[in-house]
C-alpha positions as CSV (number, residue, x, y, z in Angstrom):
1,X,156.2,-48.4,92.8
2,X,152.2,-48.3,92.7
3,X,149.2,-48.1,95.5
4,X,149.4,-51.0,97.6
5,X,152.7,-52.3,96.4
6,X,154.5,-54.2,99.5
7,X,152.8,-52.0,102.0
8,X,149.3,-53.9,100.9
9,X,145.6,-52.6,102.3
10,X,145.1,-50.1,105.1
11,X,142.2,-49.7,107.6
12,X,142.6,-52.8,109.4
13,X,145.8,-52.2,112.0
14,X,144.0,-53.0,115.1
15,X,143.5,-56.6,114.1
16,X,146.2,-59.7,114.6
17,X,147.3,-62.9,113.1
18,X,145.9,-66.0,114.0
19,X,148.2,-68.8,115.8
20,X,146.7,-72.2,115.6
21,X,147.0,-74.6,112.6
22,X,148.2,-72.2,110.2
23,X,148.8,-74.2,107.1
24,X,145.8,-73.6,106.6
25,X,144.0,-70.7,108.9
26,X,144.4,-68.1,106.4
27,X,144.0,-64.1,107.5
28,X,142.0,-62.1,104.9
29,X,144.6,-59.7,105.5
30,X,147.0,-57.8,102.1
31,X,150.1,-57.5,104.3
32,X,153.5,-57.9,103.5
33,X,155.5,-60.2,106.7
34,X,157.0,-63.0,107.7
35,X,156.4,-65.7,109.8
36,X,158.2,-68.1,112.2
37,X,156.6,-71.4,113.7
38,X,157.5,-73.8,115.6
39,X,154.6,-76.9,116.1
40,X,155.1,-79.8,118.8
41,X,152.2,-82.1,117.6
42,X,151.4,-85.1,120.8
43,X,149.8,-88.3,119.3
44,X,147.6,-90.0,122.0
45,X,148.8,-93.1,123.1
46,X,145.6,-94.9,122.5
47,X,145.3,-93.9,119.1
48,X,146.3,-96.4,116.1
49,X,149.8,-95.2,115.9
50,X,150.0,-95.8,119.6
51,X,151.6,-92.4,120.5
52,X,154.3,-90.5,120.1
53,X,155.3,-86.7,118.6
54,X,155.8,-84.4,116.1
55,X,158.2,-81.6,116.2
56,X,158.0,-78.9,113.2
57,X,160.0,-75.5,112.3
58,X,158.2,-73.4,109.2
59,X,158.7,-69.8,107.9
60,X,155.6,-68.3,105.7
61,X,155.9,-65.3,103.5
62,X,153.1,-62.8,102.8
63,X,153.7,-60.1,99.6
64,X,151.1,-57.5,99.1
65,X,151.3,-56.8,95.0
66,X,148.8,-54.2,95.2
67,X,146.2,-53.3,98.0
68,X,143.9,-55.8,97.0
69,X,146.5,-58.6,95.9
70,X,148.9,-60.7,97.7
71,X,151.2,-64.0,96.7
72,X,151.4,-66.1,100.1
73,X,153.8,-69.0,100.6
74,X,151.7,-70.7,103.1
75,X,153.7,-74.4,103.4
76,X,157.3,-75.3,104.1
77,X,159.4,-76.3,106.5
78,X,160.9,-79.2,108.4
79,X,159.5,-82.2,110.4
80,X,160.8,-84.8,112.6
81,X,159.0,-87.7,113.2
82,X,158.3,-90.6,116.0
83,X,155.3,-92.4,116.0
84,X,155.2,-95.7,117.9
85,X,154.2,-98.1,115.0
86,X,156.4,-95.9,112.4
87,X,160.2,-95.9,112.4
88,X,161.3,-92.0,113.5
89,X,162.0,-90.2,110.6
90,X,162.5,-86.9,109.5
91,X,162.8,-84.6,106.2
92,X,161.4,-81.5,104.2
93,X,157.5,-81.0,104.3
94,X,155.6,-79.8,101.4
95,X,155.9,-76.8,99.9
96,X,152.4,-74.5,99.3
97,X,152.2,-71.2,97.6
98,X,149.4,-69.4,96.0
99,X,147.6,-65.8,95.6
100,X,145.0,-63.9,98.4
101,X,142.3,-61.0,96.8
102,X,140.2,-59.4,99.2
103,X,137.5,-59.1,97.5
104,X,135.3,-56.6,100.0
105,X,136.7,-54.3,101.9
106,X,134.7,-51.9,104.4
107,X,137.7,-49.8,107.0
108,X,135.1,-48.0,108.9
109,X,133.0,-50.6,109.9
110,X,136.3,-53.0,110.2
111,X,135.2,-55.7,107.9
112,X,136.9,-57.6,105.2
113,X,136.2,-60.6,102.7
114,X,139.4,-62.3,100.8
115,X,139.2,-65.1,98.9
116,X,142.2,-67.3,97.0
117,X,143.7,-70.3,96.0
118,X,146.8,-72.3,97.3
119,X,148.9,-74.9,95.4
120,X,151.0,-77.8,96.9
121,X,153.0,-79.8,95.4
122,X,154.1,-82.9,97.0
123,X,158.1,-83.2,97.2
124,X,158.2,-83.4,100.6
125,X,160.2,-86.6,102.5
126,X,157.4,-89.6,103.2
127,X,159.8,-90.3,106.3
128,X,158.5,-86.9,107.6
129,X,154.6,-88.0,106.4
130,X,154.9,-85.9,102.9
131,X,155.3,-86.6,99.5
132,X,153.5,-89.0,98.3
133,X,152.4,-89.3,95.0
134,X,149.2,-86.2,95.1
135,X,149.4,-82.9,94.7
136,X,146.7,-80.3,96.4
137,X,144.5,-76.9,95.7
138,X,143.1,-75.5,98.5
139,X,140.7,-72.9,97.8
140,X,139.6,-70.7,100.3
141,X,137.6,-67.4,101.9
142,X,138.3,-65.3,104.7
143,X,136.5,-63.2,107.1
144,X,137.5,-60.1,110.0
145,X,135.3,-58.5,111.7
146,X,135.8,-56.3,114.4
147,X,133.8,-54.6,117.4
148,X,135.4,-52.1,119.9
149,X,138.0,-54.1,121.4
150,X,136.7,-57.9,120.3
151,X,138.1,-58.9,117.0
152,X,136.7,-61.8,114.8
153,X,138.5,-64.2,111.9
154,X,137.5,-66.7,110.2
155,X,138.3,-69.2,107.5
156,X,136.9,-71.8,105.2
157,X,138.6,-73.7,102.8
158,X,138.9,-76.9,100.9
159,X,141.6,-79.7,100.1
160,X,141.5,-81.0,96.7
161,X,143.9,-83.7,96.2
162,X,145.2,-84.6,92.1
163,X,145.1,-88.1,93.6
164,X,142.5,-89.3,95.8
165,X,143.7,-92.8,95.9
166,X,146.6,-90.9,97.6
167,X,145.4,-88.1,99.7
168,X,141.7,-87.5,101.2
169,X,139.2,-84.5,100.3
170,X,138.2,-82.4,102.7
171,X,136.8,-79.1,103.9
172,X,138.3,-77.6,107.2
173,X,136.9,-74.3,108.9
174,X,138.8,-72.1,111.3
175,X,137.9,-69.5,114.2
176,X,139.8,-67.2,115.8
177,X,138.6,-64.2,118.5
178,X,140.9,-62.1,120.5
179,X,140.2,-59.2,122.7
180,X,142.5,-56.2,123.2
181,X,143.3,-56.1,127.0
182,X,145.8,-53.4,126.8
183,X,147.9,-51.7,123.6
184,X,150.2,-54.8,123.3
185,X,148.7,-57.7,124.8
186,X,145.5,-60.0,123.5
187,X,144.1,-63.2,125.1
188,X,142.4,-65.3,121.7
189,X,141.2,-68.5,121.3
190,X,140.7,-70.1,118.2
191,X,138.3,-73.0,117.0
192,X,139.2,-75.6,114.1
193,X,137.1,-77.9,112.4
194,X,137.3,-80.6,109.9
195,X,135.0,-82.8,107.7
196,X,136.5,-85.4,105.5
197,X,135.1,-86.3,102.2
198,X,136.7,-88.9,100.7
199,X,138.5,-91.8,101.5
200,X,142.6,-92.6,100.4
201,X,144.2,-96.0,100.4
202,X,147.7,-95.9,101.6
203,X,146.8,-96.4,105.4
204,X,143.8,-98.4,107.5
205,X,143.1,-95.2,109.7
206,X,139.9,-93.5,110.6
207,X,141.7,-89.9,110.3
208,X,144.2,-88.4,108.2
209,X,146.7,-86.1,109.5
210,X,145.0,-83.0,110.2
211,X,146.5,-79.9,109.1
212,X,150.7,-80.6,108.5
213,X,150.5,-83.1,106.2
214,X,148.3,-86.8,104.8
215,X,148.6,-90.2,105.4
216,X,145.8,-91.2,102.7
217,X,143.1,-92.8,105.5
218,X,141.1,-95.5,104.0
219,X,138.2,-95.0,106.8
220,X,138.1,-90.9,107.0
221,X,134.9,-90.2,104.9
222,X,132.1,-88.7,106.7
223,X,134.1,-88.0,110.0
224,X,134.4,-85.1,111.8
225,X,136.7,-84.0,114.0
226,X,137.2,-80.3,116.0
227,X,139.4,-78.8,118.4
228,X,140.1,-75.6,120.5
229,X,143.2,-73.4,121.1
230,X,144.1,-71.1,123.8
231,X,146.8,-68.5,124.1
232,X,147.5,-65.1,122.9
233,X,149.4,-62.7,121.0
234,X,151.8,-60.0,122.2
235,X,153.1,-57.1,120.4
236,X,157.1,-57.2,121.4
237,X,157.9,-54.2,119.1
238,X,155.9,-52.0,116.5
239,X,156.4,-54.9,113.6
240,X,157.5,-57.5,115.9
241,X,154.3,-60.0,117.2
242,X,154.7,-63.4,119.5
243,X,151.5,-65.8,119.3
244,X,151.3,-69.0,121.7
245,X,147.9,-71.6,121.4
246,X,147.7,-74.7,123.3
247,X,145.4,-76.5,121.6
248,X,143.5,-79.8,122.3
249,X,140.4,-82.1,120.6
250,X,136.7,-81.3,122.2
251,X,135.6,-84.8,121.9
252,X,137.6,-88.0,123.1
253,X,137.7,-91.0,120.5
254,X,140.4,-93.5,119.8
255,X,140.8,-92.6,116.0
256,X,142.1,-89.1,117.0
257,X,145.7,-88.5,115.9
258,X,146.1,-85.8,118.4
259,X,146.4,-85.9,121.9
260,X,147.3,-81.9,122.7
261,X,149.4,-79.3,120.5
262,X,151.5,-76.5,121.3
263,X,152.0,-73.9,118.6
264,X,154.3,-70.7,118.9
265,X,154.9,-68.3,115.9
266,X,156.8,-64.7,115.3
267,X,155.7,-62.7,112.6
268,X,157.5,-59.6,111.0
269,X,155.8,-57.0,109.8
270,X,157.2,-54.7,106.8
């Protein structure tokens, strides 16, 4: 129909999606795809929920409008739920969309900047640790870079809740770096950070749920907390990928909600 319209912006083929917490690890990337994930979430035993797990299925959808524009639907899905101080429960998480614009784009030296803003609305099921009463923007900016065979992504973005009483603030940064072994196979790992800046008041906790959804902690502000994935991504068919990160905290504290993650996605290219 015009320039750019679902086939989105050349030049940058040789890169790949990241895996790991991808709510909110955003590609700079105009593509048009689709993507499958599956999330099994471990809660550390010796954490204030006192263990237990977090299975979640998501598809995200990626439009390029023109070769600078995309609308991204970034948040959806189903959860199910068993944490040992909290009844099991599952139900529909949040749903997130929003609009990408890469903003600088340099093919021959493989570099891009993107920058755009995501919505979510909350009418999710609280049984699956949704809902709620806030709403979010998330406003963000992504990075590639790449060098020969080593190939750079990164992420920063914010979490803006209508309701702070409800939800906490915070800014989260993401890092992924992958090298290409051979045509169709990649090693990555990716590196996740988040700050907190604000405190909630649904639930006496010294960190909110990460990346998936929010619990409101009333002792967040001011904490940190960071983590590392491993895995890689093949490339099963031309438009067909399969990414796999096992991810885990780099510091050990009793506040943390997570104990170890496995995250496996699919994406379709068109």
């Amino acid at each position: 129909m015009w320039p750019g319209f679902l086939t989105g912006l050349p030049g940058y083929e040789d890169f790949v999606i990241p895996v790991g917490q991808f709510v909110y690890f955003e590609d700079p990337f105009i593509t048009t795809d689709i993507r499958l994930m599956y999330v099994y979430h471990d809660i550390p035993d010796r954490s204030v929920m006192r263990g237990g797990q977090v299975h979640l299925v998501a598809a995200q959808i990626r439009k390029a409008i023109t070769e600078r524009l995309a609308f991204i639907a970034t948040k959806d899905g189903y959860s199910w739920v068993d944490s040992h101080i909290t009844h099991a429960g599952d139900g529909w998480n949040d749903f997130a969309i929003g609009l990408k614009y890469a903003a600088y784009s340099d093919p021959e030296a493989q570099f891009l900047v993107s920058t755009g803003l995501r919505w979510e609305w909350n009418n999710g099921s609280r049984d699956a640790w949704q809902g709620g009463d806030s709403q979010e923007l998330s406003p963000f900016i992504a990075v590639a870079k790449g060098w020969d065979k080593w190939h750079f992504l990164g992420t920063l973005n914010g979490r803006i809740p209508t309701d702070r009483a409800d939800a906490n603030a915070s800014v989260m940064w993401h890092m992924h770096l992958d090298y290409k072994l051979t045509d169709t196979f990649r090693p990555l790992v990716e590196v996740h950070g988040i700050h907190w800046l604000t405190n909630a008041q649904r639930l006496p906790l010294g960190e909110d749920y990460l990346d998936v959804g929010s619990l409101g902690a009333a002792e967040a502000a001011g904490r940190d907390y960071f983590s590392a994935g491993f895995g890689f991504r093949w490339q099963a068919e031309d438009n067909v990928s399969i990414g796999l990160t096992y991810e885990v905290p780099l510091e050990s504290r009793a506040s943390h909600l997570t104990q170890q993650r496995l995250t496996f996605n699919t994406v379709i290219s068109f």
